[in-house]
GUGU-935364 format. One record per residue (C-alpha): residue in one letter; x, y, z. Coordinates in steps of 0.5 Angstrom, whole numbers. Each point is the difference from the previous one (the first is absolute). Layout:
N
r:A&east:X&north:Y&up:Z
...
This chain:
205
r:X&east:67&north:-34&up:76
r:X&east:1&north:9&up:0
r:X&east:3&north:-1&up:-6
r:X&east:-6&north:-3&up:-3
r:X&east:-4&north:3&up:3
r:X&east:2&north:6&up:-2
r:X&east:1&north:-2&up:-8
r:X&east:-6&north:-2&up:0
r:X&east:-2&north:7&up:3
r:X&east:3&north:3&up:-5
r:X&east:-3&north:-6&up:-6
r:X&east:-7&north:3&up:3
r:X&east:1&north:8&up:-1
r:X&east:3&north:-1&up:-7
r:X&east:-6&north:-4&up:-2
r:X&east:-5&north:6&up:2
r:X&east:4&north:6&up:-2
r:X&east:0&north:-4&up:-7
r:X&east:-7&north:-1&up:0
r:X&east:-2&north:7&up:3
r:X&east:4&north:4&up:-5
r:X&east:-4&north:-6&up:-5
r:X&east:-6&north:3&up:2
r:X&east:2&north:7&up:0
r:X&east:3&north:0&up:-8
r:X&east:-7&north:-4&up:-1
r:X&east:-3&north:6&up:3
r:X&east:3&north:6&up:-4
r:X&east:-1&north:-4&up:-5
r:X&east:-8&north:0&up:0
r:X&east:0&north:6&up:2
r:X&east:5&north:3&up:-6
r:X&east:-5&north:-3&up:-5
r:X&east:-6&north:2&up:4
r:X&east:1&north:7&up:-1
r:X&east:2&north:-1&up:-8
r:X&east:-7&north:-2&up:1
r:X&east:2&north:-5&up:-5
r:X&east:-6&north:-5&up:-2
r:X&east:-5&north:3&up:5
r:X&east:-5&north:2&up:-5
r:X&east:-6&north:-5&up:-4
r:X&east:0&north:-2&up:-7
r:X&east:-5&north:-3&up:-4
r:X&east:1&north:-4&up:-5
r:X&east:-2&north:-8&up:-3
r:X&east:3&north:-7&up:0
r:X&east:2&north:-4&up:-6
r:X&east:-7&north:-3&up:2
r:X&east:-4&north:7&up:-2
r:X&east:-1&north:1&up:8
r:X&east:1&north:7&up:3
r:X&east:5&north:0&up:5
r:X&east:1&north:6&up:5
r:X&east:6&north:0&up:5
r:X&east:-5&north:-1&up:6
r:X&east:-1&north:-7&up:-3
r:X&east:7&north:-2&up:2
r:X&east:-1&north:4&up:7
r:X&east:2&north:-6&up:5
r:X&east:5&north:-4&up:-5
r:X&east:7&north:0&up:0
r:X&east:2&north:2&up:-7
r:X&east:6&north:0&up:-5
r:X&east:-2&north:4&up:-6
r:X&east:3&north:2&up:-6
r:X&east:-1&north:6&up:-6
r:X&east:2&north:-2&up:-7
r:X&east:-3&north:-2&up:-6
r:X&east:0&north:-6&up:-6
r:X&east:4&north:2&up:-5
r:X&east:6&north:0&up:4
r:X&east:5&north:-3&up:-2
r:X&east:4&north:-3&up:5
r:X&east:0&north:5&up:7
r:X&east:-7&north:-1&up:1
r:X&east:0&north:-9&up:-1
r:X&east:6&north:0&up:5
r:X&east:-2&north:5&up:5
r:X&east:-7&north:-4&up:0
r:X&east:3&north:-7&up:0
r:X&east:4&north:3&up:6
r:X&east:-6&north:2&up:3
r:X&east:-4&north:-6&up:-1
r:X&east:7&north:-4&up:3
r:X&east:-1&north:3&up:6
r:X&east:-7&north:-1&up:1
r:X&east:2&north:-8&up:0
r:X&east:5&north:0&up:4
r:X&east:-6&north:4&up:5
r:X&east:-4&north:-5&up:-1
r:X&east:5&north:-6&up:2
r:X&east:0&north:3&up:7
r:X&east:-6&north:-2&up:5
r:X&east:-3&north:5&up:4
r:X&east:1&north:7&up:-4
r:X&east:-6&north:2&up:-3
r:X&east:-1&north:0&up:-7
r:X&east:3&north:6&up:-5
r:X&east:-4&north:2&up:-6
r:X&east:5&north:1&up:-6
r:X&east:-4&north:7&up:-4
r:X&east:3&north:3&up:-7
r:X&east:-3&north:6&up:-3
r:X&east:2&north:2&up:-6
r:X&east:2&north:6&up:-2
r:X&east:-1&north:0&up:-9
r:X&east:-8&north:0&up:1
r:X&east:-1&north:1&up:-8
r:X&east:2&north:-7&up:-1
r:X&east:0&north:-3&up:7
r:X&east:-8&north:-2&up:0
r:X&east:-3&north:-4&up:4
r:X&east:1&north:-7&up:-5
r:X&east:7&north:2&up:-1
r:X&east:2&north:0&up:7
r:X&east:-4&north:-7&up:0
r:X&east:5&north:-3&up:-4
r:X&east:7&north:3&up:2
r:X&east:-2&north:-1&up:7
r:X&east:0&north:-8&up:-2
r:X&east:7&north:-1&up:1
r:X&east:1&north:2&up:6
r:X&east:-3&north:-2&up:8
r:X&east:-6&north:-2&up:-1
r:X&east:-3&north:4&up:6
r:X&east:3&north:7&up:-4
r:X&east:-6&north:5&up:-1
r:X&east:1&north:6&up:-6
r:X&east:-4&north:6&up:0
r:X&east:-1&north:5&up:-6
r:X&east:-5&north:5&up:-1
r:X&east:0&north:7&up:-4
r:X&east:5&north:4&up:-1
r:X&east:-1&north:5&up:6
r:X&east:-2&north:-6&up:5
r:X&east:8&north:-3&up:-2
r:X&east:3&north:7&up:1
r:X&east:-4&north:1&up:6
r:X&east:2&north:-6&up:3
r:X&east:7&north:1&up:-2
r:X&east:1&north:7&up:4
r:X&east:-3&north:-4&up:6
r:X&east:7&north:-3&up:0
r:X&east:4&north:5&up:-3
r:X&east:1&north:-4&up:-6
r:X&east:4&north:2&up:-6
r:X&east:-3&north:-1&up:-8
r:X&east:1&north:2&up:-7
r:X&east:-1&north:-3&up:-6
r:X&east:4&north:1&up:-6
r:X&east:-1&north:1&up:-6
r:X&east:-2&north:-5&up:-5
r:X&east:3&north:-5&up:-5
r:X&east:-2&north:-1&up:-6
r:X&east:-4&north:-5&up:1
r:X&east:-3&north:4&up:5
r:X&east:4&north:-4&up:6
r:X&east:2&north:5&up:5
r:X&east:3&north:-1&up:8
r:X&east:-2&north:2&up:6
r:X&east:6&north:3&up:5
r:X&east:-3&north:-1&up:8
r:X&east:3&north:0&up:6
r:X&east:2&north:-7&up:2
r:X&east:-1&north:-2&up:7
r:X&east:-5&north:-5&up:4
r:X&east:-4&north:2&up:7
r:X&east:-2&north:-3&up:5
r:X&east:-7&north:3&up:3
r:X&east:-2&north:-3&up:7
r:X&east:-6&north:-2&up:2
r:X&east:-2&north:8&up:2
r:X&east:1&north:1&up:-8
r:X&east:6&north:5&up:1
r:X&east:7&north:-2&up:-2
r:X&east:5&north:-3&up:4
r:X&east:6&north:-1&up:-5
r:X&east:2&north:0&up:-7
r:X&east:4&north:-5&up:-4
r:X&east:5&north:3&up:-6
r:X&east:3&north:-5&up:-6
r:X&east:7&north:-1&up:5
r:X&east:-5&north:-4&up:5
r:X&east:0&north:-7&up:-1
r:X&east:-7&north:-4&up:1
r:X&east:4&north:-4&up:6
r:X&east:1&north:8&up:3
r:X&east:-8&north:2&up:-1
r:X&east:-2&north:-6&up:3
r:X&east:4&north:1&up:6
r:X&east:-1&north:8&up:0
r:X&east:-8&north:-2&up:0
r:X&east:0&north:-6&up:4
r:X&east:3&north:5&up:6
r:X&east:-5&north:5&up:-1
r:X&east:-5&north:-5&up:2
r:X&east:3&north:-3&up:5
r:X&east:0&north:8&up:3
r:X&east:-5&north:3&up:-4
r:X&east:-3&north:6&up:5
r:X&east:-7&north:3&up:-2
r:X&east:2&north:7&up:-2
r:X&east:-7&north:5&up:2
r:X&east:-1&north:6&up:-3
C-alpha cells in the first residue's frame, strides 16, 4: 500500500509539471506573438458576395485564415484543401465552437469578388474570401507580416504570385494564437486549435 501510494504520488506530480510546463510554453508563446504585434490591426476588405468586411466582423470567432490568390497552381489548393480538412474534422466533435475558414487574396488585380466566387466553390462550403484594392490587400497582408511579389508576365499575360505560406489561427479577441506552416497536416492543425479552445484565456490589452 506505501508502494502504491507513493507510485501513485509520483503519477500525481508528473501530471501536474507536465500540464504546468504546458501552460507556461502556451504562455510564452502568446505573449512572443503578442509582442510581434502580429495581426492586431483591422482590415477592410469585400466578400465574394460584394459585402464589406472588417476584421471586427469576425471579433468573437474562432478563426483560420489563409493568403493566396486564384491562379495558384497547386500550394494555394492543397493548403486550402488542408485548411477546409481541418475545419471538418473541428465540426465533427461536439462541444467546440464553430471556426470560420477565411482566405484573403494577395493577387487584387485579377482576385475580384466574382473570381473568389468560383474558385472558392471547390473547397468547404463555409470558406469565405476577401478582396479589395491593391492598397486595402497590401494593408492586410502587413498586419501579418506577410510576403507577396508578382512575377513577371508571360506571354499570354499570365504571371505568379510569390507569398508566404502559412495558415493562422485567431482566437475570438481577434488576435493570433498560432500558425500552421505546409509541414503540418490537417490532422495536426486540427489538434493544435482544438487545444487552444479548450484552453483559450482572453488576452486584455
Amino acid at each position: 500500500l506505501v508502494v502504491l501510494g507513493a507510485l501513485g504520488a509520483a503519477g500525481g506530480a508528473w501530471l501536474y509539471l507536465r500540464e504546468e510546463k504546458g501552460r507556461r510554453a502556451r504562455a510564452r508563446r502568446q505573449a512572443e506573438l503578442r509582442a510581434l504585434a502580429l495581426g492586431q490591426g483591422n482590415f477592410q476588405l469585400q466578400d465574394q458576395a460584394g459585402r464589406p468586411r472588417r476584421k471586427s466582423d469576425f471579433r468573437g470567432q474562432w478563426v483560420l485564415l489563409y493568403f493566396g490568390f486564384t491562379h495558384c497552381p497547386d500550394v494555394c489548393p492543397e493548403e486550402l484543401e488542408k485548411l477546409s480538412r481541418a475545419v471538418e474534422l473541428l465540426e465533427r466533435e461536439p462541444g467546440l465552437p464553430p471556426l470560420q475558414p477565411l482566405f484573403i487574396t494577395v493577387d487584387p488585380q485579377r482576385d475580384d469578388a466574382a473570381a473568389l466566387g468560383r474558385y472558392l466553390r471547390d473547397f468547404h462550403p463555409r470558406l469565405l474570401g476577401l478582396t479589395g484594392s491593391a492598397e486595402e490587400v497590401r494593408a492586410a497582408g502587413s498586419a501579418y507580416r506577410v510576403y507577396a511579389s508578382a512575377g513577371p508576365p508571360d506571354e499570354a499575360g499570365d504571371y505568379i504570385v510569390d507569398h508566404s505560406v502559412l495558415i493562422y489561427l485567431l482566437g475570438p479577441d481577434g488576435l493570433l494564437l498560432d500558425c500552421y506552416g505546409r509541414a503540418k497536416s490537417a490532422e495536426h492543425i486540427a489538434r493544435s486549435v482544438r487545444r487552444h479552445m479548450r484552453t483559450y484565456q482572453p488576452l486584455h490589452d
